[in-house]
N, CA and C atoms as a LAMMPS dump frame, in Angstrom:
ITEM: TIMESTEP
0
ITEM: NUMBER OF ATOMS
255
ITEM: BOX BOUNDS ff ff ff
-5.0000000000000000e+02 5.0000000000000000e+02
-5.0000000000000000e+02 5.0000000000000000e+02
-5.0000000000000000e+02 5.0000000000000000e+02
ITEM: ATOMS id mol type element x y z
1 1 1 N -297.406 45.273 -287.612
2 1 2 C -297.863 43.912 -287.615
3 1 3 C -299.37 43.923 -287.873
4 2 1 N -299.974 42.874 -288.752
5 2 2 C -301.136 43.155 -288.867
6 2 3 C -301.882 41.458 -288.813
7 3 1 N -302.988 41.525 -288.472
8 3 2 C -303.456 39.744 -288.427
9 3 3 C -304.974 40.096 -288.871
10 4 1 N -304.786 39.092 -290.093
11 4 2 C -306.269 38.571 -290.953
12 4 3 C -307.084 37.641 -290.532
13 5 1 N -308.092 37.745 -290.548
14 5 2 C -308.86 36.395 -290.098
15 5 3 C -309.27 36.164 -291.394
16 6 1 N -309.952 34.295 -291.549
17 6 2 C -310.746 33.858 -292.489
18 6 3 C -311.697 33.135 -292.6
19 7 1 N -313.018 33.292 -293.362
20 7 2 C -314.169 32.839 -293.751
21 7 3 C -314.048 32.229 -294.698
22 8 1 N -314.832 31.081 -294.789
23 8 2 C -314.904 30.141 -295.73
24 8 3 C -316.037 30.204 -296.316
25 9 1 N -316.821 30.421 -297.206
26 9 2 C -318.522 30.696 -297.815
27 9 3 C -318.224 30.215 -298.659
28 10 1 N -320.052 29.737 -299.301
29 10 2 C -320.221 28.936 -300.493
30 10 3 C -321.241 29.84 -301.362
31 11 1 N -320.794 30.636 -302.714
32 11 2 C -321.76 31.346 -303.492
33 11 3 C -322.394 30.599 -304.204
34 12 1 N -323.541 31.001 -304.917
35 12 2 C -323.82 30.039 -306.098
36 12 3 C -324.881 31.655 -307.233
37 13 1 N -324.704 30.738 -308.241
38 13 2 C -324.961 31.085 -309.417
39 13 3 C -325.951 30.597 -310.355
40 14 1 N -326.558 30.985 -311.205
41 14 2 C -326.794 30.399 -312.074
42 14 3 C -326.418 31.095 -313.879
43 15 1 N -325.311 32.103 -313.689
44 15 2 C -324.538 32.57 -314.418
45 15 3 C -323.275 31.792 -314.841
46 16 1 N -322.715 31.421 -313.601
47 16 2 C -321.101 31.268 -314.162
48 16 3 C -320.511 30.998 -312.824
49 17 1 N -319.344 30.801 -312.229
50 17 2 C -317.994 30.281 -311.528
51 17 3 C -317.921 32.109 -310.922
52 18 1 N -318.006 32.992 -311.352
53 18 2 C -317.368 33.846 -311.231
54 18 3 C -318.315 34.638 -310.788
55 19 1 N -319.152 34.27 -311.308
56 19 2 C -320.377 35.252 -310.777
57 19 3 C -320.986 34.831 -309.111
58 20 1 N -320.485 33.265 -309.216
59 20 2 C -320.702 32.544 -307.612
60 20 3 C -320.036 33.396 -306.251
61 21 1 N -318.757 33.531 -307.153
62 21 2 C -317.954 34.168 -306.436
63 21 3 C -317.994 35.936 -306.144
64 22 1 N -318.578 36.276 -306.972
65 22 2 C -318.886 37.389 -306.722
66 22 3 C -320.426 38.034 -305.726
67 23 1 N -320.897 36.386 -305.781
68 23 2 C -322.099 36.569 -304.699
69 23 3 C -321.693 36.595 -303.256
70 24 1 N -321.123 35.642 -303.4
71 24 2 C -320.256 35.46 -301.833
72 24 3 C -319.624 36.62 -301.234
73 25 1 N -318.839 37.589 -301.885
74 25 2 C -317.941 38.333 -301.757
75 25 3 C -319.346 39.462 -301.475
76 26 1 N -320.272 39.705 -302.043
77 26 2 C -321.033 40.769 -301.431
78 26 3 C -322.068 40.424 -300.598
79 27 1 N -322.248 38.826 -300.412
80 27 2 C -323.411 38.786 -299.066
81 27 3 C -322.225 39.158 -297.99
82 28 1 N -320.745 38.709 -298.23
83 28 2 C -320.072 39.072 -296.529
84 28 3 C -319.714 40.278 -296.441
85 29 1 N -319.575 41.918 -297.784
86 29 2 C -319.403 43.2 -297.076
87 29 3 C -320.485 43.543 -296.703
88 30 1 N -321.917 42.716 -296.326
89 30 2 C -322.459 43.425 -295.906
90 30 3 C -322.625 43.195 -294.373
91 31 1 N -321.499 42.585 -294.087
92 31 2 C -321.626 42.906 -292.701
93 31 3 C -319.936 42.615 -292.028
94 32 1 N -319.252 42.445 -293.062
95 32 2 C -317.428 42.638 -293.022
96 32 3 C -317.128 43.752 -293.79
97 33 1 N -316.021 44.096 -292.993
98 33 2 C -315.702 45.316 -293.756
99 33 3 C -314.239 45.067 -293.551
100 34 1 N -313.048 45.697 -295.022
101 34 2 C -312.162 45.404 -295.285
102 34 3 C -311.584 44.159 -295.926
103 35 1 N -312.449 43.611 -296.789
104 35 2 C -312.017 41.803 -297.063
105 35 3 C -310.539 42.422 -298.145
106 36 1 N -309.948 41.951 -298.191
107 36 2 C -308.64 42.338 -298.241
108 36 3 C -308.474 40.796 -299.98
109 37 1 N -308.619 39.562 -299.285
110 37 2 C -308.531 38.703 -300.347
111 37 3 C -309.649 37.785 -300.491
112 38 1 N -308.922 36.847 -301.51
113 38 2 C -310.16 35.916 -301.67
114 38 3 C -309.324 34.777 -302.327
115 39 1 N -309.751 33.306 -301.943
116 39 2 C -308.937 32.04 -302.241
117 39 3 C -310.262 31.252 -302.69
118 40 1 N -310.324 30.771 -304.183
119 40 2 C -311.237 29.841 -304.322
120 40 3 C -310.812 28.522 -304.349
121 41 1 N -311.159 27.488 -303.551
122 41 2 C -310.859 26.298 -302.525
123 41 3 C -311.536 25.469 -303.733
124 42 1 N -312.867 25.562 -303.904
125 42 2 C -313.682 24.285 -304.627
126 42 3 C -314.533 25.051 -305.645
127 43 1 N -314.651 24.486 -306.74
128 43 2 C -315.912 24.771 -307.496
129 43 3 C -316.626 23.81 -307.961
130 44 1 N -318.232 23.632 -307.725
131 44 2 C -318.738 22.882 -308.366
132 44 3 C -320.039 22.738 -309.056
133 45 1 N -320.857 21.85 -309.513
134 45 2 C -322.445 22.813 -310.348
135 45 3 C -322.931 21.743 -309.742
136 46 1 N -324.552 21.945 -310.041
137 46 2 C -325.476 21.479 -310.283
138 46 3 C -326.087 20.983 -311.504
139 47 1 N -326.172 19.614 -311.947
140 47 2 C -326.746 19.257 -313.426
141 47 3 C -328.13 19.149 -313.472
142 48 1 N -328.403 19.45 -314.584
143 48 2 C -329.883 19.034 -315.122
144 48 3 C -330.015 17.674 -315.335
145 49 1 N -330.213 16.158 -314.972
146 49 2 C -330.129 15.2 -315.449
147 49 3 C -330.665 14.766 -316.578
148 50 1 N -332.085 15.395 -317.111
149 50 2 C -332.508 15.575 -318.441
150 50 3 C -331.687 16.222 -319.375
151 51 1 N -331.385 16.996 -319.223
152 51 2 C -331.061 18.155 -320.711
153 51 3 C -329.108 17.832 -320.658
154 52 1 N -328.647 17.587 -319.053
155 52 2 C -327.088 17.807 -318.813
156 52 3 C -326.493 19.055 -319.364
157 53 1 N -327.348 20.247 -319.124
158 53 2 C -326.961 21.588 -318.715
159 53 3 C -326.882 22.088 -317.429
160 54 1 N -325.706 22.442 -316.863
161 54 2 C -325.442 23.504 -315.599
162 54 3 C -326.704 24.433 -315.388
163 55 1 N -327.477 23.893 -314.161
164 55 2 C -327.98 24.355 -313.315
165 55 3 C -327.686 25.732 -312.422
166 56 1 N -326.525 25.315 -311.858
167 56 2 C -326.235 26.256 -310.881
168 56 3 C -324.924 26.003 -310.57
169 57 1 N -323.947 26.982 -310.888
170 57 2 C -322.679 26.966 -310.508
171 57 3 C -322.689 27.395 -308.848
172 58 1 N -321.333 26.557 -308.226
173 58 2 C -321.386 26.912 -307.087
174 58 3 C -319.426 26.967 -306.201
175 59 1 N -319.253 28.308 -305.954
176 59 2 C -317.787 28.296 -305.944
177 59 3 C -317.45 28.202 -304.252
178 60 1 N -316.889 27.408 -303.595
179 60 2 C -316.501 27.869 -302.365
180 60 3 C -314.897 28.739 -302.037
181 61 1 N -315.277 29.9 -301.437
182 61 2 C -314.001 30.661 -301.342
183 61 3 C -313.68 31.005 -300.048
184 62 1 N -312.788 31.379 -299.593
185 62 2 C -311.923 32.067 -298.33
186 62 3 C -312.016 33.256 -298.525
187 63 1 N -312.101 33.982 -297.722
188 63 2 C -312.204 35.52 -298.055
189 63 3 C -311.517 35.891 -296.276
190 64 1 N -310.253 36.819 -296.918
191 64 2 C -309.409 37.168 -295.938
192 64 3 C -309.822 39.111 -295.375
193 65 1 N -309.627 39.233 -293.644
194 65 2 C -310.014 40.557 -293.788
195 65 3 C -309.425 40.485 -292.825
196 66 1 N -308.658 42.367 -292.306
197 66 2 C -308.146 42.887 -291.522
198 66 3 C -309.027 42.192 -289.853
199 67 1 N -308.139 42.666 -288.958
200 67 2 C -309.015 42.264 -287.384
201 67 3 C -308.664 43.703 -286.377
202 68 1 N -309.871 44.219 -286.181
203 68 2 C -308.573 45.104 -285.13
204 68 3 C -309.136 44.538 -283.836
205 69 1 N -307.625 45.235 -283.347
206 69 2 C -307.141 45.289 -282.041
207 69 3 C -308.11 46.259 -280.952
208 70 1 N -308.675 45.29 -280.171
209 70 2 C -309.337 45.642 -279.252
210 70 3 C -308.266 45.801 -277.943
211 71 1 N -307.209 45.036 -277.668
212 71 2 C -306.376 45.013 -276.511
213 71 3 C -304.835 45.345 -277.23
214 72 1 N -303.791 45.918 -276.661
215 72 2 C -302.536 44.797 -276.774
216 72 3 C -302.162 44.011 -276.903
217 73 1 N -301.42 43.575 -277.844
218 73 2 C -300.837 42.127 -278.429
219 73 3 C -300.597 41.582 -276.949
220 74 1 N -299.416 42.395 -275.883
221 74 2 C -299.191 41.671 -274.75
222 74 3 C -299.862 41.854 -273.854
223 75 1 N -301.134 41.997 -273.882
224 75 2 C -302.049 41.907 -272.897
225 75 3 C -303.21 40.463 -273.224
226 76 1 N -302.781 39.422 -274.13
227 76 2 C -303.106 38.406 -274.428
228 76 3 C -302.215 37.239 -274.39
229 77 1 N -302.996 36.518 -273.195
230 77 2 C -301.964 35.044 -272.838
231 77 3 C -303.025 34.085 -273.261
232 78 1 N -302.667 32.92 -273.656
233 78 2 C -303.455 32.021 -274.065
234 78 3 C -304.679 32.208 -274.849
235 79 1 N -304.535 32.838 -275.594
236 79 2 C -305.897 33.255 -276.298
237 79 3 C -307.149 34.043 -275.622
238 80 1 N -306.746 34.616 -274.007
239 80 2 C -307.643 35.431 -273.178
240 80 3 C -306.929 36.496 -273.039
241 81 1 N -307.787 37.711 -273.305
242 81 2 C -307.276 39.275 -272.98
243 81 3 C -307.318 39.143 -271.354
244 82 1 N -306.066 39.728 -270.767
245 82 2 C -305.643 40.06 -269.703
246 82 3 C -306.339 41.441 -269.495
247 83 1 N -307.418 41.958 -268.233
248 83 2 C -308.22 42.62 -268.311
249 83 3 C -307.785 42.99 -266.86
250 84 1 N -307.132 44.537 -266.841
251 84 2 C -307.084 45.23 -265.739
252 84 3 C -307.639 46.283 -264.997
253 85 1 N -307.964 46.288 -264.252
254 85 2 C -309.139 47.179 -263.558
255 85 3 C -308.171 48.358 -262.995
């Protein structure tokens, strides 16, 4: 059995959609480890109102990663580790 947690972050760019996303994905290994996936939720830019060239792309994604187990599954009731001395 295994359980993921998830983060929601917003990259941005001034490359591309993809490159947003690829910012995001390396500001969080640097302090997650194992991101396993990634779900892009929203994308959106920034315009130039003069020129109406993309400014700054900006992607929001989910990024899924392993959790370990500090206790036993059944040593957790209600969302509190049961802690025995």
């Amino acid at each position: 059995m295994s359980v993921a947690k998830i983060l929601e972050l917003v990259g941005s760019s001034d490359k591309g959609w993809e490159d947003a996303a690829q910012v995001a994905i390396a500001e969080a290994t640097k302090s997650i480890h194992g991101i396993r996936g990634l779900e892009v939720t929203d994308m959106t830019a920034r315009v130039d109102s003069k020129t109406g060239k993309i400014q700054e792309y900006r992607v929001c994604v989910k990024l899924s990663f392993g959790v370990k187990r500090r206790y036993p599954l059944d040593a957790i009731h209600n969302g509190c580790a049961l802690i025995v001395h």
